[in-house]
C-alpha positions in Angstrom: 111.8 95.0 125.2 113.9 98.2 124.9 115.9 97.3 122.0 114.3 99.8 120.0 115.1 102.3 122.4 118.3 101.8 122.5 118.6 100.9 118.7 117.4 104.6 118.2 120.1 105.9 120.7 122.8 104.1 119.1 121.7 104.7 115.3 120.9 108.5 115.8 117.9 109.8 114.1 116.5 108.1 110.9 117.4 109.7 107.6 114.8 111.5 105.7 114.2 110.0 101.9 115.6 111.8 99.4 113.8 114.7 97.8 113.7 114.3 93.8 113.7 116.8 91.5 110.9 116.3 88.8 110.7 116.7 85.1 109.1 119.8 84.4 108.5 119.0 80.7 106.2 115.8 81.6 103.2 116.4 84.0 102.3 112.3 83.5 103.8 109.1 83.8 103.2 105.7 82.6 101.8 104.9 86.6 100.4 106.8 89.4 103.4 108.3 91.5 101.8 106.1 94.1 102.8 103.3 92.5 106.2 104.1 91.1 107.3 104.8 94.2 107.3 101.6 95.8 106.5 99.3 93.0 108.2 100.6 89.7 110.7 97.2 89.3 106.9 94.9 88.8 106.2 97.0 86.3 109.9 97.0 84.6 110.0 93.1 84.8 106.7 92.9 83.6 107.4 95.0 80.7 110.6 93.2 80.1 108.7 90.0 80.2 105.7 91.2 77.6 108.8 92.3 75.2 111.2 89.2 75.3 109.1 87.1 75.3 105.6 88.0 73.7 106.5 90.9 71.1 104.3 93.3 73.0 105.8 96.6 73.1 102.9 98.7 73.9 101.8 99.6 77.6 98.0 101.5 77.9 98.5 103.8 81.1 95.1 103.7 83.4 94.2 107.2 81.7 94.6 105.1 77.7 97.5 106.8 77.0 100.4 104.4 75.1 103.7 103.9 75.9 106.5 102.7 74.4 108.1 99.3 77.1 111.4 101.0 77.1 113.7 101.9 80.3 115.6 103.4 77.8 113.2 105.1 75.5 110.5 105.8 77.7 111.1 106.0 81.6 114.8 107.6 81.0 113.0 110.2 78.8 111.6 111.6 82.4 114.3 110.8 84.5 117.3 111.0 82.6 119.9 112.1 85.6 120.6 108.0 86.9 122.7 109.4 89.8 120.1 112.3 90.6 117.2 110.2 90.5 117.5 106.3 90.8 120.9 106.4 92.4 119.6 108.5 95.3 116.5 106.2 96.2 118.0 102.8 95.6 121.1 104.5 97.7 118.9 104.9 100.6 117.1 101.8 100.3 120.3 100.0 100.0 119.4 97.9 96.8 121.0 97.3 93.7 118.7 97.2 90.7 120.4 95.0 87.8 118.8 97.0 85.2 122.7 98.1 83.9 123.4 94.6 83.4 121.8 94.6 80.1 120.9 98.2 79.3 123.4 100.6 78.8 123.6 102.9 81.7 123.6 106.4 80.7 126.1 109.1 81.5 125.6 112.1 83.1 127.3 114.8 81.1 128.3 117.5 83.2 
């Protein structure tokens, strides 16, 4: 019963999650922060889902503001920097998002 004790002496101290850097030119976005944080990829599939499939290309935020379904058109608007801001939390929660495999990833320009 002391593994974790000894997990934490082996491992060293957990890492702290990465601090982004928000857009300053956008106060909103199309979800509470809340739910971005842990749940943004739902909401990506399920966008990708109403658009493929249905034609619906239209998202109402909770405060009835419309948005376009678009990684690409809306969401990279905001976060534009994919190694400064997705690259940095899916880094540190060691997954790897297949969003590139259809959309074209964008480049940093420096």
């Amino acid at each position: 019963m002391t593994s974790p004790m000894w997990f934490h002496l082996v491992k060293g101290k957990e890492s702290a999650a990465p601090e982004l850097v928000l857009p300053t030119e956008y106060r909103e976005c199309v979800a509470p922060t809340s739910y971005m944080r842990t749940l943004h990829m739902d909401l990506l599939n399920e966008w990708r889902d109403d658009v493929v499939r249905n034609g619906d290309r239209v998202h109402v935020a909770p405060d009835g503001k419309q948005y376009d379904k678009s990684l690409s058109r809306t969401c990279m608007n905001c976060h534009s920097n994919k190694t400064e801001f997705c690259d940095r939390c899916h880094d540190y929660a060691a997954v790897k998002p297949y969003c590139w495999e259809c959309h074209v990833e964008p480049r940093e320009i420096p």
